[in-house]
C-alpha positions, 0 to 999 in steps of 0.5 A: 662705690667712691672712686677712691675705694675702686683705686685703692683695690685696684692697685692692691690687686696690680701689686698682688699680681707682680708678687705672685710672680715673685712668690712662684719662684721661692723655694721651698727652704727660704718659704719655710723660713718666712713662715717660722719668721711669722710664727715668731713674730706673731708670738712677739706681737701678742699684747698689740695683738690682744690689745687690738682684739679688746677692741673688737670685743667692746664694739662687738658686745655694743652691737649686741653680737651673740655668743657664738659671734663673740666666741669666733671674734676672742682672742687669748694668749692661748689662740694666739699661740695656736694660730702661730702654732698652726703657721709652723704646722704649715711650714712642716708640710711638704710644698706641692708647688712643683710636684710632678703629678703625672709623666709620660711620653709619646711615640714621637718622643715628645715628653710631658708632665703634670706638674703643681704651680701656684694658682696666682691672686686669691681673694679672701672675704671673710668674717669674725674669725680673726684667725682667717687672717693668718691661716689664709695668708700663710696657706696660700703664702706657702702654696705660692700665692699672693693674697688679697684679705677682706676681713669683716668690720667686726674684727677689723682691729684684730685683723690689722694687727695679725696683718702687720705682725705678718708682714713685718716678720715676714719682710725681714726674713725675705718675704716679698712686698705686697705678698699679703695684703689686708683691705684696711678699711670696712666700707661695704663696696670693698666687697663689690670692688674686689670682687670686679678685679677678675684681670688681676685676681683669680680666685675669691673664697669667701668665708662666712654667712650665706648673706655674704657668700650669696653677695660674693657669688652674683657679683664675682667675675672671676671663679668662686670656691664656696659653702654656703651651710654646714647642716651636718647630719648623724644617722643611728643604723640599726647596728649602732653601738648606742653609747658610742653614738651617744658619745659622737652625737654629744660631741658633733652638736656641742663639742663647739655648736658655732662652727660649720661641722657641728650636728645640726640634724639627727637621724634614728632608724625606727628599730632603736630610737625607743632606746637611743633617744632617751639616752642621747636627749639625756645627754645632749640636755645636760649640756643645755641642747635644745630639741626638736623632733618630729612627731614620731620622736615627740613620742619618744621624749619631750621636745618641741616639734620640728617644722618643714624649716628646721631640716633645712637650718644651719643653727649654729647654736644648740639647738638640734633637730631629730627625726626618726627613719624608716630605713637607711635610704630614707636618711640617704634620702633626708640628707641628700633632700635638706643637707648642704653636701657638707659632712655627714656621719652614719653611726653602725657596725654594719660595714655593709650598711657604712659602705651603702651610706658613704656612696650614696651621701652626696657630701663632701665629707662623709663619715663612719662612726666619726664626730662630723668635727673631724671634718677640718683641714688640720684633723686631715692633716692639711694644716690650718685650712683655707675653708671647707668647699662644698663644690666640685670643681677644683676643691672639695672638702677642707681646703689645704695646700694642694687646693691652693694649686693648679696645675701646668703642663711642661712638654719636652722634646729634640726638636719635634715638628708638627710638618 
């Protein structure tokens, strides 16, 4: 790592912390009034925008990016628009900071409460999606944190001008300097150094691969909020609506294959895979799905054969790996063995059965008779998310405003004494 890249993080990092103590300040109608400035400044800024995007997507196609990759990094009048859409989503919601969580007193007389505060600097490292940009800058903006963006090279021209656009639109209608700051250069050890700056940020989130995520776990000294796969699971109970699982597998595997709550392996009970497979591989190869299946499935409908490998792939492609199960616990048991915890979905009419799955997944989205593309910060309600978390500590599942938070205790008195 140069030195000149180590100053330039650290001094980033040091004005991050002297604007999040601006940021936890602001009140909730001059932050929603910042917000509604960026939306419109972003749309102001759509040609710099898609210019800058063009950009990315010749050097992109140069470097042999695949499809899915290419499809994060585009951007359109229409994505523009929506990312600006989602910054006043953000701005409707209610702000959690200073949200009395609990309240009690105590027999002396003393009285306490749990009340929501921003959680400080947050880093984000992340790739391709331009987007990241805008929807982590203003989530954490509005839950009063500073943040610090590290988008990957692909995107770097596209994340500049989302960044400036930002930035511009938002100082003008008080948004305090250094609130949102982008690394503005791609050198590697940007990753290294940040994630060293533990004295000044609180936090990193990394949103990417696992090569990425991995790299930011072993080297961050500060606390990480993480997943690193999204290999989502659909289960076919005996008592499933058919076409109605038809229609939600269909939807999980290709509705958008390249995303982290997409269908990547499918689960048939024993007792209708003779008649379910047959109709969803109909289906799934009209939308150019490729199949592979374990033995009991190939002698059901043609497909190539799974390996020990593909239960524990995240595809991001269509492609689709199916099994056919003896029982509900076995797919429980499938999912917990070679899921990432992420979201999984059973497909019955059985609540009985719906409600032994959703407990006994160890996930943290579960689902009944739901596309596992539900799984989504803004289908929650949430607005635009920060991420999907598939840990347990602090956050779980799409990260919206009040992930963004942690919490104080204010304790109140007339003069009370310990002696």
């Amino acid at each position: 790592m140069s030195d000149d890249v180590q100053a330039s993080i650290e001094a980033m990092a040091r004005k991050a912390r002297a604007a999040a103590l601006k940021l936890s300040q602001i009140p909730t109608e001059k932050k929603n009034a910042i917000l509604l400035a960026m939306a419109a400044g972003l749309r102001a800024a759509t040609p710099e925008i898609l210019e800058a995007n063009a950009k990315d997507i010749e050097a992109g196609e140069q470097k042999g990016l695949n499809k899915a990759m290419l499809d994060r990094l585009r951007l359109d009048e229409k994505r523009v628009d929506s990312i600006a859409g989602g910054i006043e989503q953000v701005a409707a919601l209610p702000d959690p900071v200073g949200e009395v969580m609990e309240s009690w007193s105590r027999p002396n007389g003393i009285r306490l409460e749990q009340v929501r505060v921003p959680i400080g600097t947050i880093g984000i490292i992340f790739e391709s999606r331009p987007n990241v940009t805008s929807d982590a800058a203003v989530l954490c903006f509005k839950a009063g944190n500073a943040t610090i963006l590290r988008g990957g090279s692909e995107a770097i021209h596209s994340n500049r001008a989302i960044a400036a656009a930002l930035q511009e639109s938002g100082a003008v209608a008080g948004l305090p300097d250094d609130a949102i700051q982008l690394i503005p250069f791609t050198d590697r050890s940007s990753v290294t150094a940040l994630c060293q700056m533990d004295k000044w940020l609180d936090v990193i989130i990394p949103r990417g691969g696992r090569g990425l995520i991995e790299t930011v776990v072993s080297q961050a000294r500060m606390p990480v909020i993480k997943h690193y796969d999204g290999i989502c699971h659909t289960f076919v109970d005996p008592r499933a609506d058919l076409e109605m699982a038809v229609r939600i597998c269909v939807d999980a595997k290709t509705q958008k294959p390249g995303v982290c709550n997409a269908m990547e392996t499918l689960l048939v009970h024993e007792s209708v895979a003779g008649e379910f497979l047959p109709m969803v591989a109909e289906a799934l190869k009209a939308k150019g799905v490729e199949l592979r299946g374990c033995d009991r499935t190939r002698s059901i409908i043609d497909c190539s054969a799974a390996t020990d490998e593909d239960w524990e792939t995240e595809y991001l492609d269509l492609i689709l790996s199916i099994k056919v199960v003896c029982s509900l616990e076995e797919a429980v048991a499938h999912i917990n063995t070679f899921g990432s915890h992420h979201s999984d979905c059973i497909v019955t009419a059985d609540d009985a059965a719906a409600a032994a799955f959703l407990s006994a997944v160890d996930s943290a989205c579960v689902f009944h008779n739901v596309s596992t593309r539900f799984a989504d910060g803004e289908e929650f309600g949430f607005g635009a998310e920060i991420g999907i978390s598939t840990e347990k500590l602090h956050a779980r599942g799409p990260m919206g405003l009040r992930e963004l938070t942690s919490y104080q205790y204010r304790v109140r008195g007339d003069g009370q004494t310990k002696g």
